[in-house]
C-alpha positions as CSV (number, residue, x, y, z in Angstrom):
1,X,45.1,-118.5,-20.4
2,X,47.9,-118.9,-23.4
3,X,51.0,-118.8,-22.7
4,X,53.6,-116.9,-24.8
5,X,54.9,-119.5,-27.1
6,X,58.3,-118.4,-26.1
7,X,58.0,-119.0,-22.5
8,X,56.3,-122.5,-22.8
9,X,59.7,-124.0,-22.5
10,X,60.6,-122.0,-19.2
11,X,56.7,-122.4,-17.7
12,X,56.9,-126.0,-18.1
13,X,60.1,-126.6,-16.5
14,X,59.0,-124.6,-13.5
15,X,55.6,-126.4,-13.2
16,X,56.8,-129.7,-13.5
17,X,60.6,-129.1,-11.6
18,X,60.1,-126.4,-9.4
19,X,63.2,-124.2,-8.5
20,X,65.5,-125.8,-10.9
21,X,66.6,-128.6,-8.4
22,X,66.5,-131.2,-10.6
23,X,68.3,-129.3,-13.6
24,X,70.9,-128.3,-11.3
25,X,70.8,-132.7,-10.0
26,X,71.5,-133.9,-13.3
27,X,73.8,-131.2,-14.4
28,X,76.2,-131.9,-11.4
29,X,75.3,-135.6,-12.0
30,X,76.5,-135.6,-15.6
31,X,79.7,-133.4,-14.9
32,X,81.0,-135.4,-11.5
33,X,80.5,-138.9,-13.6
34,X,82.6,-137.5,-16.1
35,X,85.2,-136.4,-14.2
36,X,85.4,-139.7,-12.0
37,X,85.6,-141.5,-15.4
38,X,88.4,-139.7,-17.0
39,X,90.3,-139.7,-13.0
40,X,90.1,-143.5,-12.9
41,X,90.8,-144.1,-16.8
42,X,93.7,-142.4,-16.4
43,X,94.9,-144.3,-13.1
44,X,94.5,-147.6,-14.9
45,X,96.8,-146.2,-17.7
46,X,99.4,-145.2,-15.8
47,X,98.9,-148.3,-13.0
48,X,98.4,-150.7,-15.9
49,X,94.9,-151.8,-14.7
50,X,92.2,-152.9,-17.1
51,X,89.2,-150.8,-17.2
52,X,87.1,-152.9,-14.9
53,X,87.7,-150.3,-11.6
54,X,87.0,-146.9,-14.0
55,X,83.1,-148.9,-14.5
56,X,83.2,-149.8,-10.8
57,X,84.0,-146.0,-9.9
58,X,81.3,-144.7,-12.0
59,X,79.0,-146.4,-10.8
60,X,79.5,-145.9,-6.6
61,X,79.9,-142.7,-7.5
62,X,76.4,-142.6,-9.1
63,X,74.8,-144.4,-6.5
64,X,76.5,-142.0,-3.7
65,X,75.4,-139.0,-5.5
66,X,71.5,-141.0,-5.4
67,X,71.5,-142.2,-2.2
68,X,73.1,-139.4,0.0
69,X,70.2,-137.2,-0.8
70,X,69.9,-135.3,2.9
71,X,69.2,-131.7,3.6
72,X,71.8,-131.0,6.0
73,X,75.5,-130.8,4.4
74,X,77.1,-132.8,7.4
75,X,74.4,-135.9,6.8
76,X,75.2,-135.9,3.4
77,X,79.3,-136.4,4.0
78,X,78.6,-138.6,6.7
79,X,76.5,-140.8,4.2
80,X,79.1,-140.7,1.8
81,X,81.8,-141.6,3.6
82,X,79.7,-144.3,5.1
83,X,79.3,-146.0,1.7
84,X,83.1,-146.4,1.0
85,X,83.9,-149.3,4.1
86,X,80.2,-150.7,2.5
87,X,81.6,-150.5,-1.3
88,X,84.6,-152.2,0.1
89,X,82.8,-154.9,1.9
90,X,81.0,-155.6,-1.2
91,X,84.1,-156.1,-3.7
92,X,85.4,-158.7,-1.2
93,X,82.7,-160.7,-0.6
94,X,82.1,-160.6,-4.8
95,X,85.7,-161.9,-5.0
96,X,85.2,-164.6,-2.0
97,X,82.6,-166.2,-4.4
98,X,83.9,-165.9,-7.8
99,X,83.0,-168.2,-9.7
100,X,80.0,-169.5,-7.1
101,X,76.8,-168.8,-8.6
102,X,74.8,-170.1,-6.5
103,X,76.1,-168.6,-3.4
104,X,76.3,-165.0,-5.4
105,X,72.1,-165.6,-6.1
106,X,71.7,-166.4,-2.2
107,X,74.0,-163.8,-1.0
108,X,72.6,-161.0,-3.0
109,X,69.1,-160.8,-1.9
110,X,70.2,-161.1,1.9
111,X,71.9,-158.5,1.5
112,X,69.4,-156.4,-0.5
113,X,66.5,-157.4,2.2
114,X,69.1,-156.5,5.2
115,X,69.5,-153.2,4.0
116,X,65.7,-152.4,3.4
117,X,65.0,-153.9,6.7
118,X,67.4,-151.7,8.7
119,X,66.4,-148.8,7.2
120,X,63.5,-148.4,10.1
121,X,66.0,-147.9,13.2
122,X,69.9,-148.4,12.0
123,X,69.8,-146.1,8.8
124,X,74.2,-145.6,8.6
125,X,74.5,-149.9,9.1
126,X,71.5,-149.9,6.5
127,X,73.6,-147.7,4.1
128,X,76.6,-149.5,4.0
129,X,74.7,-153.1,3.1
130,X,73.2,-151.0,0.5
131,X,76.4,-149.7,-0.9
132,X,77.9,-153.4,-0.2
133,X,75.1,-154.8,-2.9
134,X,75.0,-152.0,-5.2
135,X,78.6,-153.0,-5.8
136,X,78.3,-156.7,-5.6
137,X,75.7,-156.6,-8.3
138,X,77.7,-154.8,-10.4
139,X,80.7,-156.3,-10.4
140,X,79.1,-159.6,-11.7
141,X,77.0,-157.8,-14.1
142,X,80.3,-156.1,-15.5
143,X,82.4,-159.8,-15.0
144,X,84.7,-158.2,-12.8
145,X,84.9,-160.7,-10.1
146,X,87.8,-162.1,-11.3
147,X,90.0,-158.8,-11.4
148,X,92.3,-157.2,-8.8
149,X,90.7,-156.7,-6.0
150,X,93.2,-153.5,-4.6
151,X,92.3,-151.5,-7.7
152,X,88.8,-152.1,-7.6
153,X,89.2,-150.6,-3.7
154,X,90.6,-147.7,-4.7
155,X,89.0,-147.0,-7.5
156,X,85.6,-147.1,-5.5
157,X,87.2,-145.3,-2.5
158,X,88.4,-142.5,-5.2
159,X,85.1,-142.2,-7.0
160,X,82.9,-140.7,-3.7
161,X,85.8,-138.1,-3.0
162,X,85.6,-136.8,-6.3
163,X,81.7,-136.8,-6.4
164,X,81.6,-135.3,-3.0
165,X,83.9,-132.7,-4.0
166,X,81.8,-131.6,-7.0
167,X,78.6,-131.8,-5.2
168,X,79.8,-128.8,-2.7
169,X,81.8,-126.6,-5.2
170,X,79.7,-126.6,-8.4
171,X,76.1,-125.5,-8.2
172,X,75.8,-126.1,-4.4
173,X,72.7,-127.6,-2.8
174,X,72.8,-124.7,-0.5
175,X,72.5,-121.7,-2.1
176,X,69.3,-120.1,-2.5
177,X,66.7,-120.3,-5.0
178,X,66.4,-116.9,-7.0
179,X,62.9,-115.7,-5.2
180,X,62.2,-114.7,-9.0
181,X,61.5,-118.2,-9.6
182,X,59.8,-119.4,-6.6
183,X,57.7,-116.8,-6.9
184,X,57.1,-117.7,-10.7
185,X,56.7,-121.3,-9.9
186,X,54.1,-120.3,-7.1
187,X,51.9,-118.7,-9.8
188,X,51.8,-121.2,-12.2
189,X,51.0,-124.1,-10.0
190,X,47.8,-122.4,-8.9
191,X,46.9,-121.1,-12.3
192,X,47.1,-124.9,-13.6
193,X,45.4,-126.2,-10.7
194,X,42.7,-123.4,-11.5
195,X,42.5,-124.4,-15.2
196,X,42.4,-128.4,-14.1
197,X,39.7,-127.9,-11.8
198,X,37.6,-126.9,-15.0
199,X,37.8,-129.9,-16.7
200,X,38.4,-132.2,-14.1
201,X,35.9,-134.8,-13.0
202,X,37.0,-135.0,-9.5
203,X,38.3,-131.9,-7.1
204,X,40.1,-134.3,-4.8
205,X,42.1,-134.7,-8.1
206,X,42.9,-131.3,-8.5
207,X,43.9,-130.6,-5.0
208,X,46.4,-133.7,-5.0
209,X,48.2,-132.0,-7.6
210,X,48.3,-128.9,-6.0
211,X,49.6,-130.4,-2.9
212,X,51.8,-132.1,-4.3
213,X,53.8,-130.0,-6.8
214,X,54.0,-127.3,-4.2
215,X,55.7,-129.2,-2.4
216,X,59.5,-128.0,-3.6
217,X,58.1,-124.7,-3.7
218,X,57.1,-124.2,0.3
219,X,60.4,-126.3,0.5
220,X,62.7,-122.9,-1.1
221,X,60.3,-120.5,0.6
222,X,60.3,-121.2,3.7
223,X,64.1,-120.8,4.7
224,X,64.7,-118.3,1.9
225,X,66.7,-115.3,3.5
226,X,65.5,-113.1,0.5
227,X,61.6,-113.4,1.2
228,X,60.7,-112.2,4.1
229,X,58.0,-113.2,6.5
230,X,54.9,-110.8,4.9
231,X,55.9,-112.4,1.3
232,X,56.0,-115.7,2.7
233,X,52.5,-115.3,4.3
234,X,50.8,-113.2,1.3
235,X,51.4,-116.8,-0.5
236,X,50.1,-118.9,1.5
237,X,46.9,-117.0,1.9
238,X,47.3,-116.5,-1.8
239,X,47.0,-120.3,-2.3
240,X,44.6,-121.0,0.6
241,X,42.1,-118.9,-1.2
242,X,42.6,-120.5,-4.0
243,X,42.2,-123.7,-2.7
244,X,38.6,-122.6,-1.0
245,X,37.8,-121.2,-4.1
246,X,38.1,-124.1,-6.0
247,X,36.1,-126.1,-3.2
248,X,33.0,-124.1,-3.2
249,X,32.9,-123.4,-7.4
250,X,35.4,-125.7,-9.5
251,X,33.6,-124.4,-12.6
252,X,35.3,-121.3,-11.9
253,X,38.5,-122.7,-12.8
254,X,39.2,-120.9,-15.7
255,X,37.7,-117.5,-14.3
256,X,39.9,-117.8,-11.4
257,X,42.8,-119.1,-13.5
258,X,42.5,-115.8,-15.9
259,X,42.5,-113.3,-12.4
260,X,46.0,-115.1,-11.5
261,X,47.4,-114.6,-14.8
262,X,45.8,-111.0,-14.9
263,X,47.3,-110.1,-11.6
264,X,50.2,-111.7,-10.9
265,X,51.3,-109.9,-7.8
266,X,51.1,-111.6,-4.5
267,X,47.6,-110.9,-2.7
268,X,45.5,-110.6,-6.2
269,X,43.9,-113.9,-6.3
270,X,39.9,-114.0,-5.0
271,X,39.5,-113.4,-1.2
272,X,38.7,-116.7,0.9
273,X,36.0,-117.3,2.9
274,X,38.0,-117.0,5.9
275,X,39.4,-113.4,5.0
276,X,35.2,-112.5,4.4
277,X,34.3,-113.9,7.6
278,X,37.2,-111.9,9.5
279,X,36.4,-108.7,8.0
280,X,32.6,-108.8,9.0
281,X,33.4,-109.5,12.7
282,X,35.7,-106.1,11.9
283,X,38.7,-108.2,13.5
284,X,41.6,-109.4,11.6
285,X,44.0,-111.7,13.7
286,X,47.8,-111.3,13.1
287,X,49.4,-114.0,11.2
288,X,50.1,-116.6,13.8
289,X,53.7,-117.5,14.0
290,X,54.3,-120.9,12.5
291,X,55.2,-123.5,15.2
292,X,58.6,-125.4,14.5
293,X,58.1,-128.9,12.9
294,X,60.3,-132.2,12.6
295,X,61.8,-132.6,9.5
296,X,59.8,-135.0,7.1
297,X,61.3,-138.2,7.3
298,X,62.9,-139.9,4.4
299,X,61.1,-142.8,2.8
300,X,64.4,-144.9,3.5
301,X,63.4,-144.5,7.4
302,X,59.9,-145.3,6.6
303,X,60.0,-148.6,4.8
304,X,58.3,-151.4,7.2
305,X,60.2,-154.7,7.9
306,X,57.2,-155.9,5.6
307,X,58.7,-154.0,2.8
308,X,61.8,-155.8,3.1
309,X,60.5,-159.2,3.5
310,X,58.5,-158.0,0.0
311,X,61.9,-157.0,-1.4
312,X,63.5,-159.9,-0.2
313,X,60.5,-162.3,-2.1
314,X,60.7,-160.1,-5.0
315,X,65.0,-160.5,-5.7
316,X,65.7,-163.8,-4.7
317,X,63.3,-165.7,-7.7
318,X,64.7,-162.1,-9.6
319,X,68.0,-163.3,-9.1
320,X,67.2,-167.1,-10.6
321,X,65.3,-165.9,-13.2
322,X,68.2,-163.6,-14.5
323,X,70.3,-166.1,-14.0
324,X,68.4,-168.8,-15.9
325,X,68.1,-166.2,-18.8
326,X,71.8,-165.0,-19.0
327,X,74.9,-166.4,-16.8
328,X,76.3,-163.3,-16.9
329,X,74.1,-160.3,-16.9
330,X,71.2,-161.9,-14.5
331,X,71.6,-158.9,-11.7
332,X,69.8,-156.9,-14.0
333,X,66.8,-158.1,-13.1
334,X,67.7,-157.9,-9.1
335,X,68.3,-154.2,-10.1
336,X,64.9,-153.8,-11.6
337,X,63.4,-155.9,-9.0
338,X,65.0,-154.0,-6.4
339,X,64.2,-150.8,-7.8
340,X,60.8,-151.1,-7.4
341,X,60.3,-150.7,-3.8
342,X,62.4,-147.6,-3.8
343,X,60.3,-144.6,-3.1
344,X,56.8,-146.6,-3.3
345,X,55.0,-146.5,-0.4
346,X,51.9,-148.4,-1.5
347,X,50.9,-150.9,-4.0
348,X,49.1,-148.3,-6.6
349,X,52.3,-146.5,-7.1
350,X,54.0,-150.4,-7.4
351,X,51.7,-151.5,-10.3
352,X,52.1,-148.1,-11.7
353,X,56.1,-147.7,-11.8
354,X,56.0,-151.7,-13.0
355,X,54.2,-150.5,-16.0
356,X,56.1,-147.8,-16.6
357,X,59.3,-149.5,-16.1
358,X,58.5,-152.0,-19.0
359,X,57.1,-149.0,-21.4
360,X,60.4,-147.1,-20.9
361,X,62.7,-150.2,-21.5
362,X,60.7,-151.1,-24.7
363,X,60.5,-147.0,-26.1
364,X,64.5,-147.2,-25.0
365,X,65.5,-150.3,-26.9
366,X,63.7,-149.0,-29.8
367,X,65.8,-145.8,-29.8
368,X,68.7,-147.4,-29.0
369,X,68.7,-149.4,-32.2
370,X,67.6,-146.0,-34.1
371,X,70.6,-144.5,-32.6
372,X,73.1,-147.2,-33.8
373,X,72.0,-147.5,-37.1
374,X,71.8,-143.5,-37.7
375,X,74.9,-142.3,-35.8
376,X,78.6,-142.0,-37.6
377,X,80.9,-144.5,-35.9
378,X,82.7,-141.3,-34.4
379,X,84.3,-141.6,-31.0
380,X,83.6,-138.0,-29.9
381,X,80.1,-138.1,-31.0
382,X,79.1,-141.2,-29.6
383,X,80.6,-140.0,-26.0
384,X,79.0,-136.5,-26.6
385,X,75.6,-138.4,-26.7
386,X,76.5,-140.6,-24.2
387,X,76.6,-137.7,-21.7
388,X,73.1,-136.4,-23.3
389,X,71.4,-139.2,-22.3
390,X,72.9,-139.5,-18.7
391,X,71.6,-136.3,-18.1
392,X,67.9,-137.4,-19.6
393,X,68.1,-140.2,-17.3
394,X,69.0,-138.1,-14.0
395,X,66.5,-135.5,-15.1
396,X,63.6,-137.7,-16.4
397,X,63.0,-140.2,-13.6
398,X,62.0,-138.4,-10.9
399,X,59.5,-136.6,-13.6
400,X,58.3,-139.2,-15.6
401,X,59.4,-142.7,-14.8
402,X,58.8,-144.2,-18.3
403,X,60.4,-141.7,-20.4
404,X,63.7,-141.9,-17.8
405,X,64.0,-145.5,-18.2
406,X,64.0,-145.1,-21.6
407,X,67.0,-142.7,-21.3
408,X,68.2,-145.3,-19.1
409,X,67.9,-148.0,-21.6
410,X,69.2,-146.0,-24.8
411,X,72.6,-144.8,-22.5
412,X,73.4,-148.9,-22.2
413,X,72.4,-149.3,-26.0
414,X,75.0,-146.5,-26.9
415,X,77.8,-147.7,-24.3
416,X,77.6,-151.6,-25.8
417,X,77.6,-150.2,-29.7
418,X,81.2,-147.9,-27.8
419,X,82.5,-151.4,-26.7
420,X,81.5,-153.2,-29.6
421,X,78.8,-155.6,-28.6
422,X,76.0,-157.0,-30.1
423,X,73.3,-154.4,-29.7
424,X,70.3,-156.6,-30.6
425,X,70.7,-158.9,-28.8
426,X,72.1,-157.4,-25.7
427,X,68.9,-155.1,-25.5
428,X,66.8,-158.2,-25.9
429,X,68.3,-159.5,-23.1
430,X,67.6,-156.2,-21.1
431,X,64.5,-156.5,-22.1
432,X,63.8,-160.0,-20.9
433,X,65.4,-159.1,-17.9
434,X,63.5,-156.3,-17.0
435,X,60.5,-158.2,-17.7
436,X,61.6,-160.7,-15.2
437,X,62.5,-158.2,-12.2
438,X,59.2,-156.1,-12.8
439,X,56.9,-159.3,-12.7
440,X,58.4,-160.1,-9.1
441,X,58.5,-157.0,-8.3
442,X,54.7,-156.9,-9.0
443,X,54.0,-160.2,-7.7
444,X,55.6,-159.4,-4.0
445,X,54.0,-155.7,-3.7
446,X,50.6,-156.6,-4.9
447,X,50.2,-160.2,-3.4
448,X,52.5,-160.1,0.0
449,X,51.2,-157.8,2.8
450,X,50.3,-155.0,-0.1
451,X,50.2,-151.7,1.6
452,X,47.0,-149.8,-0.1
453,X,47.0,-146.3,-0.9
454,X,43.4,-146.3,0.7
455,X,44.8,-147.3,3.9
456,X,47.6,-144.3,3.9
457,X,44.8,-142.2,3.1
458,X,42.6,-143.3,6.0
459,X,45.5,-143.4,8.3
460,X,46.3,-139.8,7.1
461,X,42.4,-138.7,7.7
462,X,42.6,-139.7,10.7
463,X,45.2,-137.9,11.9
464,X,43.9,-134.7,10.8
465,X,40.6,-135.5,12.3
466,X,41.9,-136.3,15.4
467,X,44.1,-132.8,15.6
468,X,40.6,-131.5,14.4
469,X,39.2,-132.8,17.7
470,X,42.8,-131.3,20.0
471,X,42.0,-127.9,18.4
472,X,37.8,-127.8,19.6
473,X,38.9,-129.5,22.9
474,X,38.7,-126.7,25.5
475,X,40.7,-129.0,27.4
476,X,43.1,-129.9,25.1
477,X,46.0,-127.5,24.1
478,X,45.5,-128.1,20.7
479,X,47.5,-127.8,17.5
480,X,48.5,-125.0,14.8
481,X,47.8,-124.4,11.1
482,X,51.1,-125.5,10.3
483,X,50.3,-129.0,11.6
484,X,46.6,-129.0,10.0
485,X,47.8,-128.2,6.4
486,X,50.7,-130.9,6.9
487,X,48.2,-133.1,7.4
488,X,46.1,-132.4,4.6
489,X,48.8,-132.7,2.4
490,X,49.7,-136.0,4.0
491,X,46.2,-137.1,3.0
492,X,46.8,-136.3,-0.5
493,X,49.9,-137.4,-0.9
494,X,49.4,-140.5,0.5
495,X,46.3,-140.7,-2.5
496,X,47.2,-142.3,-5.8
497,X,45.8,-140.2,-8.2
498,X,47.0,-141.7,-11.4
499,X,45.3,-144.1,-13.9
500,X,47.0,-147.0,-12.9
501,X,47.5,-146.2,-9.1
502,X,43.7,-145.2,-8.6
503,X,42.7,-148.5,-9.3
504,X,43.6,-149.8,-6.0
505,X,41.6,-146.8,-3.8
506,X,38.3,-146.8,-2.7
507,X,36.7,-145.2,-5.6
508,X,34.7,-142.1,-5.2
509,X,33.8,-142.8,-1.6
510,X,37.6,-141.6,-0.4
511,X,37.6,-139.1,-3.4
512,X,34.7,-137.2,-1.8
513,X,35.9,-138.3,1.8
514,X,39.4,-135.9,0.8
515,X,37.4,-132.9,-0.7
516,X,35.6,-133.0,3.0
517,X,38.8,-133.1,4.6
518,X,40.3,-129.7,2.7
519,X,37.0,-128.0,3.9
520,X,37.1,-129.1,7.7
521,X,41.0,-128.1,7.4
522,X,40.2,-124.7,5.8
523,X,37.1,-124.6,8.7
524,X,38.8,-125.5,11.4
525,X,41.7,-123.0,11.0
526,X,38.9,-120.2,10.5
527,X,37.7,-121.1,13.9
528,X,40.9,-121.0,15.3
529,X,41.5,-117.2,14.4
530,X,38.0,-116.1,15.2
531,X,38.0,-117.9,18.6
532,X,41.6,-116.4,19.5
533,X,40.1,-113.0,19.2
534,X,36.3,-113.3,19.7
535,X,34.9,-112.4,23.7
536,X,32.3,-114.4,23.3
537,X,32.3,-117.8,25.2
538,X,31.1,-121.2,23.5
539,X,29.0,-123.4,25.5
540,X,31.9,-126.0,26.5
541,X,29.1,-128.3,26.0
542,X,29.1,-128.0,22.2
543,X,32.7,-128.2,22.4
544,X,33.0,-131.5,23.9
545,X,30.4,-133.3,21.9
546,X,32.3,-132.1,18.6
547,X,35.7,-133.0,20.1
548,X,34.2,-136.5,21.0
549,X,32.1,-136.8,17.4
550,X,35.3,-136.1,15.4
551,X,37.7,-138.5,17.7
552,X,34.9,-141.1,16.6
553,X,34.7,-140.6,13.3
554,X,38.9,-141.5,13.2
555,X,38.6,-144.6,14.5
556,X,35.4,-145.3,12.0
557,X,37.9,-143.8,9.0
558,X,40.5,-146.4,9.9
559,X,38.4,-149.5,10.3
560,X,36.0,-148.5,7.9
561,X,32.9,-148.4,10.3
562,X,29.9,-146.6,8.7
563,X,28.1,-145.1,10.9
564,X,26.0,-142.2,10.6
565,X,25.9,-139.7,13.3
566,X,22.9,-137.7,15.2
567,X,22.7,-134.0,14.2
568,X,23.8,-131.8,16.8
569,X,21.2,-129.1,17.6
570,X,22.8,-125.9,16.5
571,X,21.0,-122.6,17.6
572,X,19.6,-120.6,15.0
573,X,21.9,-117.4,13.7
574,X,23.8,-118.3,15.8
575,X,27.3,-116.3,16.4
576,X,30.1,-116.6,13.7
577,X,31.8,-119.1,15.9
578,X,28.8,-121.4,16.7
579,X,28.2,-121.3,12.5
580,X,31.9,-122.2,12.1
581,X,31.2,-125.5,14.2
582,X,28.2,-125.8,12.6
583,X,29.9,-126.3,9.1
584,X,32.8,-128.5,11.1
585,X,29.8,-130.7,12.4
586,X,28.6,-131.2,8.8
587,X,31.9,-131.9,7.1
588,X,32.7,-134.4,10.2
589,X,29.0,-136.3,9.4
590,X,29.9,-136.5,5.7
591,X,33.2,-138.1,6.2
592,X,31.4,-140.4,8.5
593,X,28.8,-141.3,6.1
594,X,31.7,-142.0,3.3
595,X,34.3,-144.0,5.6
């Protein structure tokens, strides 16, 4: 299907940033810096301060706005205000060792390592060690140290206000998505994943993608108090016949991709299996209410104490490096270092975010020195693209790492050509730096108790096969759909399906594994409704074996046992139900035979 050239702009943004969050992130981003900038510059003017606390304020204000990310409003405040004693902390222990190198590169990676390893259990302690390095880094990297220490305080305790203030009165967090757009977004994820699954080599591909960018929309829908509960529903069966679709005939991508964009209202897309099978037995179940489940946890609460020991190996020879290359910007490349453990749960997504790290820095230098050499020397313009790329850099990095460090990169270029500074060869030295911080960055994830993507996968199989086994169990009280699709997606989000990334996953044999996952998910919940409203009884027998068959094959997923299983003895046409398990019992020998 072709898009109208004049929509291209909007379809992409909703494909790839669903519901405008980002847009809105960067916009508020850009807008609250600015503000805390022009605050504090005009403070040190009329306090007669230099201009050391208005850098300090922008940047705990940036890292408040990054790192107090929670749903609920309350957390959020609570996480801000948190990070002003932390900031505080930071400055004086920065000004207890002026002038003390080596006790700034020792102090800094504790500090760094502390706050990664109380993430797990002692999240607010672990947020105010952050804030206390965030701001110990930078006031060395902008020579600081040696400034007043009472206006750096305020200026870092006025900053978060300000930014807190903005982030609840323009463009709040909490108001709802139009459903105009969810609904929009909702359509064009499937129709891409439809025209992927055409080309594509592998469907476990595909259905990571799908997973995984519907992610902000379910997020929208699901607490939206404009969609009600029959919308809501229509897309999900909307997608989950879409999904089974493109299980049993991915060459029918593009077919299936032209009905969507034929007929986009809800309900239009090709009927499931599951709906097929419900309508011959002449008994369609109600749409079960969705059980109530825990929030997903953030990745700050999910970092292992083995992540932090990695950070911890990663900054410290970070911080020597750096400081062996430059005396006085060397917590670059802590930063960089440090930066890479943020939001990578495995070592695929490591390597991949090292590489991109280094693309970005080298495409940003490069327009950096474009930039210098073909902009006026006039003050307005130079602060009018200042603010441009701030808002690339907020908007690009969650999307595409490389191209929002290169924003990242460009922004310093333009701020050191503002202050005067040798451009070349402070973006050199960037460049070193980064260099430096991304190779022990690499080094520690890849060689120190690496956590494989294959092994999240497994872990994530196994769950799902396991809840599999609780929903058969006659005796067991079993588990919902809700908590079979969050699983699945688990699975394929824990998968690395990028270039780089997919080299460190077991290859086709956890490809196919996956794609036999999304069928025993989709199989099991068809069971689930027939057997809720079928009168006829299943031999317990039958039950049992598969509960115990499926419980086995977990523990051969996670300790990668191969072991291939003996048939069950299915009767021949047999009841819907007794088919139903017969299909389970065939995905569960496959995953076995590919564990």
């Amino acid at each position: 299907m072709k898009t109208p050239d004049r929509g291209s702009v909007r379809d992409t943004l909703l494909l790839y940033d669903p519901c405008l969050v980002r847009l809105i992130f960067a916009s508020r981003a850009v807008l609250g810096l600015a503000l805390v900038a022009v605050f504090c510059w005009y403070l040190a003017g009329e306090l007669g301060y230099d201009l050391s606390g208005v850098m300090l304020g922008v940047v705990s204000a940036q890292f408040s706005l990054l790192l107090a990310r929670q749903p609920a409003r309350a957390t959020r405040i609570i996480t801000c205000l948190i990070m002003i004693p932390g900031y505080w902390l930071g400055l004086i222990l920065v000004h207890a060792v002026a002038g003390q190198p080596a006790f700034q590169i020792i102090l800094l990676p504790i500090m760094v390592g502390l706050g990664f390893w109380l993430q797990n259990g002692r999240s607010r302690l672990a947020t105010m060690i952050m804030a206390a390095a965030w701001i110990f880094m930078f006031t060395i990297y902008f020579q600081a140290q040696h400034g007043p220490l009472v206006w750096h305080m305020a200026a870092v305790g006025i900053s978060v206000p300000i930014m807190m203030t903005l982030r609840f009165l323009v463009w709040s967090e909490d108001r709802p998505v139009p459903p105009s757009v969810i609904l929009r977004s909702h359509q064009l994820i499937l129709i891409r994943a439809a025209q992927r699954a055409a080309t594509a080599k592998h469907r476990a591909d595909v259905l990571g993608w799908l997973h995984k960018s519907m992610v902000p929309v379910i997020r929208s829908l699901t607490p939206h108090p404009d969609v009600d509960a029959g919308t809501q529903a229509a897309l999900l069966e909307q997608q989950r016949a879409v999904e089974i679709e493109l299980l049993r005939a991915p060459d029918r991508g593009a077919e299936i991709a032209g009905t969507l964009a034929d007929h986009p209202n809800v309900g239009s897309a090709p009927a499931s299996p599951a709906g097929a099978a419900q309508d011959r037995t002449g008994d369609v179940p109600e749409v079960e209410a969705e059980e109530k489940t825990e929030p997903v946890r953030s990745s700050a609460a999910a970092i292992s104490r083995g992540r932090a020991i990695q950070v911890t190996a990663a900054v410290m020879p970070a911080a020597l490096a750096g400081y062996l290359i430059s005396h006085e910007r060397w917590p670059w490349a802590v930063l960089v270092a440090m930066f890479m453990f943020f939001g990578t749960e495995n070592s695929g997504r490591l390597l991949s975010k090292g590489v991109q790290n280094v693309i970005g820095v080298i495409a940003g230098v490069a327009l950096a020195i474009v930039l210098s050499t073909v902009l006026p020397p006039v003050l307005w313009l130079e602060f009018a693209v200042i603010l441009v790329l701030t808002f690339l850099a907020f908007y690009l990095i969650p999307v595409h790492y490389a191209a929002g460090m290169a924003a990242v990169t460009a922004l310093i270029g333009q701020a050191l050509a503002l202050g005067g500074g040798d451009i070349d060869v402070l973006l050199q030295l960037r460049l070193t730096e980064v260099l430096a911080g991304a190779a022990f960055g690499l080094f520690a994830g890849l060689w120190l108790m690496p956590e494989r993507a294959s092994d999240n996968v497994r872990s994530a199989c196994a769950n799902l096969l396991n809840d599999v086994a609780n929903v058969l169990d006659p005796d067991q009280t079993g588990v919902g759909p809700v908590r079979l699709r969050e699983n699945l997606a688990a699975a394929y989000s824990a998968a690395d399906f990028g270039r780089l990334a997919g080299l460190l996953i077991d290859g086709t044999g956890m490809r196919t594994a996956l794609v036999e996952m999304a069928q025993l998910q989709h199989l099991t919940e068809l069971y689930r409704n027939l057997e809720v409203r079928s009168e006829e009884a299943i031999p317990k027998h039958y039950l049992h074996e598969l509960a115990r068959r499926c419980r086995a094959t977990a523990e051969q997923v996670v300790n990668r046992k191969r072991e291939v299983l003996t048939p069950l003895s299915w009767p021949e046409n047999a009841a819907p139900g007794l088919g139903i398990l017969a299909a389970i019992d065939t995905s569960v020998q496959s995953i076995a035979r590919q564990s």
